[in-house]
C-alpha positions in Angstrom: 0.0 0.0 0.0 1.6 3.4 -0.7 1.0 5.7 2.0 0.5 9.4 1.3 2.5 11.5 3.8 1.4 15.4 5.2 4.2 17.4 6.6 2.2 19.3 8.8 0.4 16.5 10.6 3.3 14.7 10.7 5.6 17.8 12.5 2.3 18.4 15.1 3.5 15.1 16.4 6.7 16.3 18.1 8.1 19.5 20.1 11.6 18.4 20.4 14.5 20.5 18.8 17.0 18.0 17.4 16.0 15.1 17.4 14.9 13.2 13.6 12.3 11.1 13.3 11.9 9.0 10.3 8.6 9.8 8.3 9.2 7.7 5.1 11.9 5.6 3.6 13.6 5.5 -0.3 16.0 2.6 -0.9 19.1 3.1 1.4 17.6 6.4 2.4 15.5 8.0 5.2 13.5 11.0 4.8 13.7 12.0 8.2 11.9 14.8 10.1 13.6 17.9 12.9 12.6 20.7 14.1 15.5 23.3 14.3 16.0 25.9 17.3 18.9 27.4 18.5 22.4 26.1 17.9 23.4 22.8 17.2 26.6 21.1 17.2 29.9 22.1 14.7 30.2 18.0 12.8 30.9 16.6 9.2 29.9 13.4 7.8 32.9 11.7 6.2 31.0 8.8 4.0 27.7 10.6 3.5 26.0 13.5 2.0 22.9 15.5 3.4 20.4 17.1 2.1 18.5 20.0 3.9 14.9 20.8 3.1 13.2 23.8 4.9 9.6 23.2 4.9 8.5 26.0 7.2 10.9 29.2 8.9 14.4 29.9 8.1 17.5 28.4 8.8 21.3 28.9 8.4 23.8 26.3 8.2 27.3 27.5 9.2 30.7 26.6 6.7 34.2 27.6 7.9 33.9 29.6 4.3 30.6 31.3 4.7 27.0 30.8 5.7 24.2 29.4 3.8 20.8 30.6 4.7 17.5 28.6 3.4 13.9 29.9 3.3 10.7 27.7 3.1 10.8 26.0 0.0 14.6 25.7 -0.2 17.5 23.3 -0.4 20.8 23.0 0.1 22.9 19.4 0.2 26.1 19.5 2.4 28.6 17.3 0.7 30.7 14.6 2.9 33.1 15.6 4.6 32.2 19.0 4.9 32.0 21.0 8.1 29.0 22.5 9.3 26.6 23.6 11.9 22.8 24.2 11.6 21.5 26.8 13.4 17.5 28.3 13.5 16.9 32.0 15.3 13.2 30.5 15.3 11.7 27.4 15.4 12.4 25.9 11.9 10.3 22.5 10.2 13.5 20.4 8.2 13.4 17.6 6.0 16.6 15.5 5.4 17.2 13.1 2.9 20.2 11.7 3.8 22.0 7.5 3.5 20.2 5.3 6.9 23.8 5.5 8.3 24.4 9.1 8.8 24.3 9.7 12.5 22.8 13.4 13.2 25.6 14.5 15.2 28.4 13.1 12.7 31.9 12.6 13.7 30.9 13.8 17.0 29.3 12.1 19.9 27.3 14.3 22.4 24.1 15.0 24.3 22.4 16.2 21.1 23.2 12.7 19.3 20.2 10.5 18.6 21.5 6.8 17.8 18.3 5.5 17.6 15.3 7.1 15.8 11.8 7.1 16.4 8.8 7.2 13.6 6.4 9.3 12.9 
């Protein structure tokens, strides 16, 4: 059975900041689920790429060479092994497409790190 997905129902089900949740699956790929706020963590991810989605409020992911800031409605895909840092002034609605073994947090392993997801 294919399964038709909304967005918005599917972002009332969480508050938390940070954390993905996994709202559909293509081949090797999640289409995972955050919502943005604040800071997060400086990381890179050295065997996959990512791709962020902004579905609702603004975002700006941090490069050591410059900034990249995405509206509802845009994309950007941060290439393996390239540094970054997401960071939302407001609460921000973000789809990632990215390989089922990307860990959120990268090549670093803190409090904001989220082994295990949950599904939405």
């Amino acid at each position: 059975m294919i399964e038709k997905v909304n967005l918005s129902e599917k972002f009332g089900l969480f508050t938390e900041h940070w954390s993905p949740k996994i709202a559909g699956e293509v081949n090797d790929a999640y289409v995972k689920l955050v919502k943005f706020r604040g800071e997060f963590v400086w990381h890179k991810h050295d065997t996959e790429d990512e791709m962020f989605f902004v579905v609702k409020g603004e975002i700006t992911i941090r490069l050591r060479d410059g900034d990249v800031r995405l509206g509802a409605g845009e994309f950007a895909i941060i290439p393996r092994g390239v540094e970054h840092k997401p960071f939302a002034d407001e609460e921000a609605h973000v789809l990632l497409f990215e390989p089922k073994t990307v860990l959120n947090t990268g090549d670093v392993v803190n409090e904001l790190t989220r082994p295990e997801l949950e599904r939405v």
